[in-house]
C-alpha positions as CSV (number, residue, x, y, z in Angstrom):
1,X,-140.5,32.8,-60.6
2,X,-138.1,35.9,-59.5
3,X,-139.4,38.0,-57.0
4,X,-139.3,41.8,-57.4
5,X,-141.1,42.1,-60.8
6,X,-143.8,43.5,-62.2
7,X,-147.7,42.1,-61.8
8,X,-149.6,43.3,-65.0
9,X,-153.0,43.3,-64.5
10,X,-155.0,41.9,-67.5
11,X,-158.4,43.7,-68.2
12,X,-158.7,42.6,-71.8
13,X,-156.6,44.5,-74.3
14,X,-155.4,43.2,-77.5
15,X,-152.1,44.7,-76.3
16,X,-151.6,43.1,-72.6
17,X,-149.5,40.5,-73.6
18,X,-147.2,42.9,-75.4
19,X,-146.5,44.3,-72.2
20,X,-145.5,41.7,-70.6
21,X,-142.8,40.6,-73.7
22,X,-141.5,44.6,-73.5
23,X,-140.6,44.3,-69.9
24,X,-139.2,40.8,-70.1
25,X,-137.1,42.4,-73.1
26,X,-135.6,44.7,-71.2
27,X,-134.6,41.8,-68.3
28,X,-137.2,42.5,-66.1
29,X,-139.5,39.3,-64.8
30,X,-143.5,39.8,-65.3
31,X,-146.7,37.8,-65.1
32,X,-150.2,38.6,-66.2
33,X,-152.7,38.3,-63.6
34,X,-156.4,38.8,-64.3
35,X,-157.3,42.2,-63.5
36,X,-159.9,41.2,-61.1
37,X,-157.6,38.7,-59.2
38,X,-157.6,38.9,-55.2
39,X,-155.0,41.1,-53.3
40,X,-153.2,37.7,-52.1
41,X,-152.9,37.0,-55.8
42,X,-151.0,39.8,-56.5
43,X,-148.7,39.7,-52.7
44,X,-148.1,36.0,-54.0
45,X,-145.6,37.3,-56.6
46,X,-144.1,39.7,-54.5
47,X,-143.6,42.4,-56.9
48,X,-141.5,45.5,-57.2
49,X,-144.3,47.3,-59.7
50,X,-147.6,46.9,-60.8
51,X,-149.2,48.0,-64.2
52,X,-152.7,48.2,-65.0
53,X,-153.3,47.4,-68.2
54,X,-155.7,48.5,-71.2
55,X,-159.3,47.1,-71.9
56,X,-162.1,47.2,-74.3
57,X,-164.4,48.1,-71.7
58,X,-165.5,51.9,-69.8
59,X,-164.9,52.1,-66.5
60,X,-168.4,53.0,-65.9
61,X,-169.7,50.3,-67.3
62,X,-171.9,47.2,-66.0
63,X,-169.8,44.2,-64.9
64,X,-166.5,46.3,-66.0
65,X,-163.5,44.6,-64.5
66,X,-162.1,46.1,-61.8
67,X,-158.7,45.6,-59.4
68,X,-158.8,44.5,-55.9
69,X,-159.4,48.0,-53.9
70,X,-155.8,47.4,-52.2
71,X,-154.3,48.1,-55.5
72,X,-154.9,51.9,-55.3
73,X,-153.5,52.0,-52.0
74,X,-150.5,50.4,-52.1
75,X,-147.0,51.8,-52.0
76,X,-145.5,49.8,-54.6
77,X,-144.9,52.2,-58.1
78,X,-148.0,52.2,-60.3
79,X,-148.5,52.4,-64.1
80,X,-151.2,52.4,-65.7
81,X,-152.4,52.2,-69.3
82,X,-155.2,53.2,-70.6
83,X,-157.7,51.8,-69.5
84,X,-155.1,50.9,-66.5
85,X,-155.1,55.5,-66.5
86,X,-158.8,55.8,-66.5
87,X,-158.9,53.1,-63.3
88,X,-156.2,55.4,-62.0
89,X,-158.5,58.1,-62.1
90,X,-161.8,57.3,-61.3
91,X,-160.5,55.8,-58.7
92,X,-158.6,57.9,-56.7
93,X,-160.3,61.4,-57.0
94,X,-160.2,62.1,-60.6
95,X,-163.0,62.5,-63.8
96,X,-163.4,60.1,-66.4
97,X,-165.8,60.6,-69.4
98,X,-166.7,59.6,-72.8
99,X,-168.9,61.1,-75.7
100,X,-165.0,63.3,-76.5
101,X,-163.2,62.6,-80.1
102,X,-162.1,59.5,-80.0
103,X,-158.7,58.7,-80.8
104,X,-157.6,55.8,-82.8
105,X,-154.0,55.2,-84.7
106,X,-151.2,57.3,-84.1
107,X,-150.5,61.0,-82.9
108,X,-147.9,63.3,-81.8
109,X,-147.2,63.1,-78.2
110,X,-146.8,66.7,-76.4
111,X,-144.7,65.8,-73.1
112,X,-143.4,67.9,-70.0
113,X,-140.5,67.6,-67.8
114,X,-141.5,64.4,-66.0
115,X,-139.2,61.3,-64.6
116,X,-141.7,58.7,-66.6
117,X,-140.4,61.0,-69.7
118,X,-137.3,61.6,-68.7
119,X,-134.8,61.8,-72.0
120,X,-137.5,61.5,-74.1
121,X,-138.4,64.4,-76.5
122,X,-141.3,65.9,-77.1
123,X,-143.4,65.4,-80.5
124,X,-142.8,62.1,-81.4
125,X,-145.2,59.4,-82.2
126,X,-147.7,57.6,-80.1
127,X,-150.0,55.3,-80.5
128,X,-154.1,55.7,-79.5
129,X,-157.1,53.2,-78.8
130,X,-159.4,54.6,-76.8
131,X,-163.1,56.3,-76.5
132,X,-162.9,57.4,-73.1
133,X,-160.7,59.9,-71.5
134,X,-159.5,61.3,-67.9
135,X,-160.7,65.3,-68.0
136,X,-159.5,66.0,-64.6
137,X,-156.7,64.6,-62.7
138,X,-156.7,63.6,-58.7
139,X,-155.4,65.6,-56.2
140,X,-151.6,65.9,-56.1
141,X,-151.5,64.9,-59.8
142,X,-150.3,66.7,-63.1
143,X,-150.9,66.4,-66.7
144,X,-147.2,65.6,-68.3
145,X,-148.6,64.9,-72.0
146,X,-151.1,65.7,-74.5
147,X,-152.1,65.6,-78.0
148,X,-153.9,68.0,-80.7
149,X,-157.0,65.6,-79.5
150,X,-156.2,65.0,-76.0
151,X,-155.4,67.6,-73.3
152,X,-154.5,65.0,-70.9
153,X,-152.4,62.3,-72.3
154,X,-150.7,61.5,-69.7
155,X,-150.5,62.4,-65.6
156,X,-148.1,61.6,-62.7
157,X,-148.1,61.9,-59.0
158,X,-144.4,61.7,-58.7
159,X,-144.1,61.6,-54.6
160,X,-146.4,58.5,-54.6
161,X,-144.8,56.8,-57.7
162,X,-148.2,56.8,-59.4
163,X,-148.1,57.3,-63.2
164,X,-150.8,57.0,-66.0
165,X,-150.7,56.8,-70.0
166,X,-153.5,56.9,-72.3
167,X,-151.4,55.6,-75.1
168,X,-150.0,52.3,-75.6
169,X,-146.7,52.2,-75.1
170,X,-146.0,48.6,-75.3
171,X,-146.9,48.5,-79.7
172,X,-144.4,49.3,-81.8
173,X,-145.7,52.3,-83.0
174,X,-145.0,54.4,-80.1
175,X,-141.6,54.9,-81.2
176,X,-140.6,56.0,-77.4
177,X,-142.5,52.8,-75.8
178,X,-139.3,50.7,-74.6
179,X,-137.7,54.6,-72.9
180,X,-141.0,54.7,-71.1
181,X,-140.7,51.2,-69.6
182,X,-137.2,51.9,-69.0
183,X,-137.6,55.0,-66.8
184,X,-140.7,53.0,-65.0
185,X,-139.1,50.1,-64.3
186,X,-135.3,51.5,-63.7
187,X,-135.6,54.9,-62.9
188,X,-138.9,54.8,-60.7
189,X,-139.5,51.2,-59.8
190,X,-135.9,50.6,-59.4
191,X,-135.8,47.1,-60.5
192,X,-133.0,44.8,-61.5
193,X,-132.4,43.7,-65.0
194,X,-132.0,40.0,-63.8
195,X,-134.3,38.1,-66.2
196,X,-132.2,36.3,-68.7
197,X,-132.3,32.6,-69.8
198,X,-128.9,31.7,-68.5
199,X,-130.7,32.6,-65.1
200,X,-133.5,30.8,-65.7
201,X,-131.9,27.7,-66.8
202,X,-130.4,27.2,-63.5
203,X,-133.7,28.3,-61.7
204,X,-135.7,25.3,-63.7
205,X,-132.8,23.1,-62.9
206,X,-133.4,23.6,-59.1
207,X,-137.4,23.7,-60.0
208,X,-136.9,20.3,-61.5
209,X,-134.3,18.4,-58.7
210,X,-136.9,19.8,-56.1
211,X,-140.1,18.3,-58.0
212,X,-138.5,15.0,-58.5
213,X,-136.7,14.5,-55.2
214,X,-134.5,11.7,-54.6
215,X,-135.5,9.3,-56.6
216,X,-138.4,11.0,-59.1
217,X,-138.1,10.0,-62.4
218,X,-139.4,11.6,-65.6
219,X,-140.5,11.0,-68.9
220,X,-141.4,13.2,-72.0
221,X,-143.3,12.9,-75.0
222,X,-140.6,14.0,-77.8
223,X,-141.7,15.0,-80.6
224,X,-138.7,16.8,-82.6
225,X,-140.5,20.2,-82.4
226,X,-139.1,23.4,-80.5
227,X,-141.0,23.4,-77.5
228,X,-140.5,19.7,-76.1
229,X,-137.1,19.6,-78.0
230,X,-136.3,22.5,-75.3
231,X,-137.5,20.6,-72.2
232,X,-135.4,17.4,-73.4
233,X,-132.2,19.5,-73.5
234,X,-133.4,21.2,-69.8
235,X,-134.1,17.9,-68.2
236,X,-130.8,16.3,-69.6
237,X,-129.0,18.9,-68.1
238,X,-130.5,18.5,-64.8
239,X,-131.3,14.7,-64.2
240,X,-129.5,13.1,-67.1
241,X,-130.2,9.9,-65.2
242,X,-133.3,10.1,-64.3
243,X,-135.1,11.4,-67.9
244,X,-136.2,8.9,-70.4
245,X,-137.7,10.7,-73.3
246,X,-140.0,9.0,-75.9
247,X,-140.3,9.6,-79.4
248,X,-143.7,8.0,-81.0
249,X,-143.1,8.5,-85.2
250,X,-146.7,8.6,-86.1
251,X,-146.1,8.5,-89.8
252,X,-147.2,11.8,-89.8
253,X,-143.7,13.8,-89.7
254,X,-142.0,15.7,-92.0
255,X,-139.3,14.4,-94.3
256,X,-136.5,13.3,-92.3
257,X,-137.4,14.1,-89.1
258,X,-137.2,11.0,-87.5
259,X,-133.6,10.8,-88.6
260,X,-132.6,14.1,-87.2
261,X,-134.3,13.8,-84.2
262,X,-132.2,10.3,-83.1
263,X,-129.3,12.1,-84.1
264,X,-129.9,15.2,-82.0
265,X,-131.2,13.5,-79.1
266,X,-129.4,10.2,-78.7
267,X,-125.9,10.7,-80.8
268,X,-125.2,14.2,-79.7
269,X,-126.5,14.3,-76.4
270,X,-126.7,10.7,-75.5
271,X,-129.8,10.7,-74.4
272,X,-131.9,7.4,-73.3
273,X,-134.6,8.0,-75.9
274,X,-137.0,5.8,-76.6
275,X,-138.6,5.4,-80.3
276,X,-141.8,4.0,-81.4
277,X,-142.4,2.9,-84.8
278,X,-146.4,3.7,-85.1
279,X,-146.8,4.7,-88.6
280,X,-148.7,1.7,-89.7
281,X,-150.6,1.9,-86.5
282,X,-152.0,5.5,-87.3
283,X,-152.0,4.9,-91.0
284,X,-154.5,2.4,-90.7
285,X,-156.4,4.2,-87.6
286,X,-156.8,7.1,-90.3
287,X,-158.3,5.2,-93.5
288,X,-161.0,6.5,-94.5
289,X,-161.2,9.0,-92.2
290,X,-162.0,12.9,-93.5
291,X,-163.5,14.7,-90.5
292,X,-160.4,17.1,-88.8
293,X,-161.5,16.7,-85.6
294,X,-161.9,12.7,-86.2
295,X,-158.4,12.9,-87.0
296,X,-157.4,14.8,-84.1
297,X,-159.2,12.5,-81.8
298,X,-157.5,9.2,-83.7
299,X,-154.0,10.6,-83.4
300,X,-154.4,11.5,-79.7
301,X,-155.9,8.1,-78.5
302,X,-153.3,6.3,-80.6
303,X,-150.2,8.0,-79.6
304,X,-151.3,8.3,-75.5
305,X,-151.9,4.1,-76.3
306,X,-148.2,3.7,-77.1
307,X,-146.4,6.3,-75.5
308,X,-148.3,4.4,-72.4
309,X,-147.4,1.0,-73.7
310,X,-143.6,2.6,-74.1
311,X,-143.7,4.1,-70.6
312,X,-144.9,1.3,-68.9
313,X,-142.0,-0.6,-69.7
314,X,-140.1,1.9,-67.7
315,X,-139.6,1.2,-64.3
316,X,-140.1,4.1,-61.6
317,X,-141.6,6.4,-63.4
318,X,-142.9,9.3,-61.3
319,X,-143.7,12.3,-63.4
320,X,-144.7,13.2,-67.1
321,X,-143.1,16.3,-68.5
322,X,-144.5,18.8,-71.4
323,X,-144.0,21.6,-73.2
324,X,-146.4,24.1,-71.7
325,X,-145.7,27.9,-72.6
326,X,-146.8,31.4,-70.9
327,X,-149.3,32.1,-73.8
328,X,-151.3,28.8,-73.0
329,X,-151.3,29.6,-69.1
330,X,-152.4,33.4,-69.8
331,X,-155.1,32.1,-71.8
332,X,-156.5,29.8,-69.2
333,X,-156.3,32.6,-66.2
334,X,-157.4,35.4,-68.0
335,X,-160.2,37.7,-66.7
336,X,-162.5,36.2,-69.0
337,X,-161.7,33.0,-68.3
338,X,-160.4,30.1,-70.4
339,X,-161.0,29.7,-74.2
340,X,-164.1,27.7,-74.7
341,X,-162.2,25.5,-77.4
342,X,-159.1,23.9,-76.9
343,X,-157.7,21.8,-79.7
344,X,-157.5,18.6,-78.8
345,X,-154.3,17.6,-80.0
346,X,-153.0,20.6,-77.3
347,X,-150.3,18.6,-74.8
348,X,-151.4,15.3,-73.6
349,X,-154.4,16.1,-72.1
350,X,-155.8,13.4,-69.4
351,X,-152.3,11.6,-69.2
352,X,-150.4,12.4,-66.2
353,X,-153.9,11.6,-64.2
354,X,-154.5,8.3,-66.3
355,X,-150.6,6.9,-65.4
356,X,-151.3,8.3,-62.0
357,X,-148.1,10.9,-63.1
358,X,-147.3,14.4,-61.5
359,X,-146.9,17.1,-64.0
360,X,-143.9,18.9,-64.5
361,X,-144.1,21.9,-66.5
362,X,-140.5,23.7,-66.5
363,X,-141.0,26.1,-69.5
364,X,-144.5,27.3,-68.2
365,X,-143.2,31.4,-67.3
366,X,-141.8,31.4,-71.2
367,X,-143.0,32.9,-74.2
368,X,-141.5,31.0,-77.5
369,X,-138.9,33.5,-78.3
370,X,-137.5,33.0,-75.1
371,X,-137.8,29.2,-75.6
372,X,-135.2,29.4,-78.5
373,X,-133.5,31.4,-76.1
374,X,-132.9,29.0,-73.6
375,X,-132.5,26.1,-76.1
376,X,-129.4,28.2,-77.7
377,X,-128.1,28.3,-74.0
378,X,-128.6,24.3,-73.3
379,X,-126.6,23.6,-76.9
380,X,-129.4,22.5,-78.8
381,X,-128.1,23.8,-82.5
382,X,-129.6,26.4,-84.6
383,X,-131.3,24.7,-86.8
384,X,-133.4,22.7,-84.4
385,X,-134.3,25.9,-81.9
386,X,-135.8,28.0,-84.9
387,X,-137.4,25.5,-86.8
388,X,-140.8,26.7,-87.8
389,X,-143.8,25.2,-85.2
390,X,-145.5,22.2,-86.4
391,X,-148.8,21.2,-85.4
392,X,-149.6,17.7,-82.9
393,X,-151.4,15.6,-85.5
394,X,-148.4,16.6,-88.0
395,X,-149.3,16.0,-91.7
396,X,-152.7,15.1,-90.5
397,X,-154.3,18.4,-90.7
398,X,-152.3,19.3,-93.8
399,X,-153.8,16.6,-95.9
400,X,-157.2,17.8,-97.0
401,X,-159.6,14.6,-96.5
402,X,-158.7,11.2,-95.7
403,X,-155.0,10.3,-95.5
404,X,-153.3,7.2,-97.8
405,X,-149.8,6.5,-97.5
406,X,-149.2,7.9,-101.0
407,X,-150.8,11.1,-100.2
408,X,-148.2,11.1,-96.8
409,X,-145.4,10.7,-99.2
410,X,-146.3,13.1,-101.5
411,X,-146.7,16.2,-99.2
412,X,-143.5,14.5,-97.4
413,X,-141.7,15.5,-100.7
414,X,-143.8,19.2,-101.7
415,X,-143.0,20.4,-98.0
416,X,-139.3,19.3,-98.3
417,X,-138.6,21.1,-101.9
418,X,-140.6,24.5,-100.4
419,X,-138.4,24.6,-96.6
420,X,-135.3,23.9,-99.0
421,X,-135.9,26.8,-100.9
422,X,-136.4,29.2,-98.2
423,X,-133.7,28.3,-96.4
424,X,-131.4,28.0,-99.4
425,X,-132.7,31.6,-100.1
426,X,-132.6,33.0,-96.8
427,X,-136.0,33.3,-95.8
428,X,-136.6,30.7,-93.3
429,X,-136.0,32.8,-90.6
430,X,-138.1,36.0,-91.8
431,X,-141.4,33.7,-91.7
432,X,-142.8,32.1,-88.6
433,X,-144.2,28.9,-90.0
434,X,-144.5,28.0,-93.1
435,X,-145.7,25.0,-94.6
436,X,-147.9,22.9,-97.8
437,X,-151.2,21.7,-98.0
438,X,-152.6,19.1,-99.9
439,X,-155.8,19.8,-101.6
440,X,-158.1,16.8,-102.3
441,X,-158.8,18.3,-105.6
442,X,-157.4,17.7,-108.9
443,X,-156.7,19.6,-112.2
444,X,-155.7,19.5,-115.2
445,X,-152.2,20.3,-116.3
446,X,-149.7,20.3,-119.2
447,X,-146.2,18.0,-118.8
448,X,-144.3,18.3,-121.9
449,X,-146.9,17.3,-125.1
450,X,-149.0,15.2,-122.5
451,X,-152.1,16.6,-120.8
452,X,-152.1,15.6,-117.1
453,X,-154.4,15.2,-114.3
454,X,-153.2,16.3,-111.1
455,X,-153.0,16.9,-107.4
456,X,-153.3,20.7,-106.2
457,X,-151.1,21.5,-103.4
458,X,-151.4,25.0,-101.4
459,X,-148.5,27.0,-100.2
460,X,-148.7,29.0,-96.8
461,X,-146.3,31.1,-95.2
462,X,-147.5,32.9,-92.2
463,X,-145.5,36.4,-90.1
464,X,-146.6,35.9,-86.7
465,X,-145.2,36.4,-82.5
466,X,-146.7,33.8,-80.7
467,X,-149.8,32.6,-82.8
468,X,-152.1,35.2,-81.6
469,X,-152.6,36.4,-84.5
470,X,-150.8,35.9,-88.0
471,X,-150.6,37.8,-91.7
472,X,-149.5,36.3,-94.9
473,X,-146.1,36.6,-96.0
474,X,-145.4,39.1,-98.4
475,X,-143.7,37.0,-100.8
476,X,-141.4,38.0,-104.1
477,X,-143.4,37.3,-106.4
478,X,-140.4,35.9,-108.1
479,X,-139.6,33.6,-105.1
480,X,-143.5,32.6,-105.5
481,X,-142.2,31.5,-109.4
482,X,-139.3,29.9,-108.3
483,X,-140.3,27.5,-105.9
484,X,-143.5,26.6,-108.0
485,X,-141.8,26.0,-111.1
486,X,-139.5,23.8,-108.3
487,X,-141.8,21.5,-106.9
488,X,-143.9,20.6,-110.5
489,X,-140.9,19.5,-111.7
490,X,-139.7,17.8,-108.7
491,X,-142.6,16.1,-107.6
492,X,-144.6,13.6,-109.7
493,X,-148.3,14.2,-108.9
494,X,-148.6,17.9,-108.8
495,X,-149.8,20.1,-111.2
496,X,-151.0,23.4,-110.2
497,X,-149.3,25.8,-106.9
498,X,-151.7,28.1,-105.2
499,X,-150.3,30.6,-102.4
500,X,-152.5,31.5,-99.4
501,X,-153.3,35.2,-98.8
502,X,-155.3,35.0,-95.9
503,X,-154.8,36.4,-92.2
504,X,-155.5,35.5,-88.9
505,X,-158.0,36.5,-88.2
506,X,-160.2,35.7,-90.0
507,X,-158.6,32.4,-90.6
508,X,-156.1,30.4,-89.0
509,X,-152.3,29.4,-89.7
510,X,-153.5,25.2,-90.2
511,X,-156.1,24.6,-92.6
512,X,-157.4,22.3,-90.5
């Protein structure tokens, strides 16, 4: 954690976390805190600015989450958004009402001479979501932007560093979004552009040496993808002798990956890894077994048997390591608490306690783009730091119904042809993940004069951040022919190639 950043108070919005991945863009360190945290929350990270951010909620509503009242006193410089502007307001001498025009989608943004809009020019586009509005600023304020809909847009108390936006500058469509942050955070704030990855690398280095001491030693779960491929690299670099990771091959993986990952991991880096061969283990665990969450719960107890069984034959172990990202700890300290589901194939939950392990946690402050970041710094190559996510129970949740052997090896082989072609046409990188599923249906098909009866396999490609949310890939419909025609005729089995259209929400990126 760098001291001297920005605490973003989280009331809710859609948007928040877009806020924080603006500021860390422009090399400036942030955390989310809930927006109803405790002053001594907020003094803990020792910040240089704090933002209020948007929220769903009015601020004269019942049970509508509200900062510590420190917050409005303070002399640190103050943004806020939205919601974070009608706070602002309200509390500090100002009016706040609803039953206006509400303002949704984008509008032109009228601006004045202000230092939050300094270099900015006036009439550009904005972007709205909100139902309430400020109709009279506090004392010692003035209005520095409007639209056709809105006579305050925008107000700033300049003297105090005290500045408020009713649009969201953090989306994309406010075309002047990342000039805004900049004069906050550089002009106002006065901040340091010190957030980078080659800074954080040697931070977590130090992180990790402190949390294992003398003579701490540490294991990871390996499993090829991004994430814990990233902390292998990290805790190489910074206790090559004392980090043992363990690969468990659950028979679940895709094509090859075993293979690349011994190559990665022990050849070019020469690490001590550890592989277990459990693919008849799990393969036999699964039989018969169509339920998703059944599967989930199988492939969990299995693998935390033998990664046990495989760490137990090393001797002074002290901690367990994983891949743990900012998303997963925003979710669980968010206002409105944790999620009321978490999957349970997520980490290892239960180990470290059950080994009697300390947790270590070194890419925990990360979002995933900055992940690849840092694995690009640490050498990792390029194919391994933007490969596509792929889930914990692997193939398990991509094969519709109970899992055979032959089934494995089949969608082994469809998955293989379709990441082929995208790569070989350069458009692996313009998807977040992408992936086949295979259906337990089949249907009837035509191979040369011989009428067939055969699998159906399902083709998803997904645009995404971080998983929040996801939409289809736009696909040529050409590329759509191509790879079809590909994997028919490549793949004994299948017969019929279905592309999946649908979003997140309403769906979700797995099937399963």
């Amino acid at each position: 954690m760098i001291k001297g950043g920005v605490a973003i108070l989280d009331f809710g919005s859609q948007y928040t976390q877009l806020i924080a991945r603006r500021i860390r863009e422009l090399g400036v360190y942030c955390e989310l805190l809930p927006g109803n945290c405790s002053w001594s929350a907020v003094e803990k990270l020792a910040p240089g600015a704090i933002i209020l951010a948007g929220s769903p909620y009015s601020v004269y509503g019942n049970g509508s989450p509200m900062p510590p009242e420190e917050v409005f006193s303070t002399e640190l410089p103050l943004l806020g958004i939205c919601y974070g502007m009608q706070l602002l307001a309200y509390r500090t001498g100002g009016k706040v009402e609803g039953g206006h025009h509400r303002e949704y989608g984008p509008a032109l943004l009228k601006t004045e001479e202000s230092c939050l809009f300094k270099g900015i020019k006036s009439d550009q586009q904005a972007w709205m979501s909100h139902g309430d509005r400020v109709t009279e600023v506090p004392a010692g304020y003035t209005i520095v932007a409007s639209t056709d809909l809105l006579p305050i847009a925008a107000m700033e108390n300049s003297e105090i560093k005290r500045f408020g936006v009713q649009f969201h500058p953090e989306v994309n469509h406010t075309v002047f979004g990342s000039d805004l942050f900049e004069n906050f955070l550089f002009g106002i704030a006065n901040l340091k552009a010190n957030w980078n990855m080659k800074y954080f690398s040697a931070q977590a280095k130090q992180y990790i040496s402190e949390e294992l001491g003398e003579t701490g030693k540490v294991i990871l779960g390996l499993s090829g993808g991004v994430d814990s491929s990233v902390v292998a690299a990290l805790l190489h670099s910074a206790v090559p002798d004392r980090f043992v990771p363990i690969f468990v091959d659950n028979g679940l993986l895709r094509a090859g990956e075993r293979e690349e990952v011994e190559k990665t991991f022990r050849e070019h880096f020469g690490m001590d890894l550890v592989t277990v061969d459990g693919e008849d283990r799990f393969l036999n665990e699964l039989a018969g077994v169509s339920d998703p969450e059944k599967k989930r719960k199988i492939i969990g107890r299995v693998f935390i048997e033998l990664f046990e069984e495989a760490a137990n034959s090393i001797p002074g172990v002290t901690h367990l390591a994983q891949g743990t990202l900012y998303p997963d700890v925003i979710e669980s300290v968010s206002f409105k608490g944790p999620s009321a589901t978490i999957k349970s194939h997520h980490n290892v939950g239960g180990l470290p306690e059950r080994m009697n392990l300390s947790l270590l946690e070194p890419l925990r402050e990360l979002f995933k783009d900055e992940v690849r970041e840092l694995g690009r710094e640490l050498g990792l190559s390029k194919w391994m730091v933007s490969r596509h996510p792929f889930p914990g129970p692997g193939l398990a949740v991509r094969i519709l119904g109970s899992i055979t052997r032959e089934d494995r090896d089949l969608l082994q082989k469809v998955d293989r042809v379709f990441i082929d072609y995208l790569r070989e046409e350069n458009l692996y990188d313009e998807i977040w993940q992408a992936f086949s599923v295979l259906l337990p249906v089949r249907t009837v098909g035509v191979m040369g004069d011989e009428r067939t009866y055969d699998r159906v396999v399902a083709l998803r490609a997904v645009t995404s951040t971080d998983a929040m949310t996801a939409d289809w890939y736009r696909m040529d419909p050409r590329h759509m022919a191509a790879v079809s025609s590909r994997i028919v005729n490549r793949v004994n089995g299948v017969s019929r190639i279905v592309y999946d259209i649908s979003s997140k929400p309403p769906g979700t990126i797995e099937w399963e």
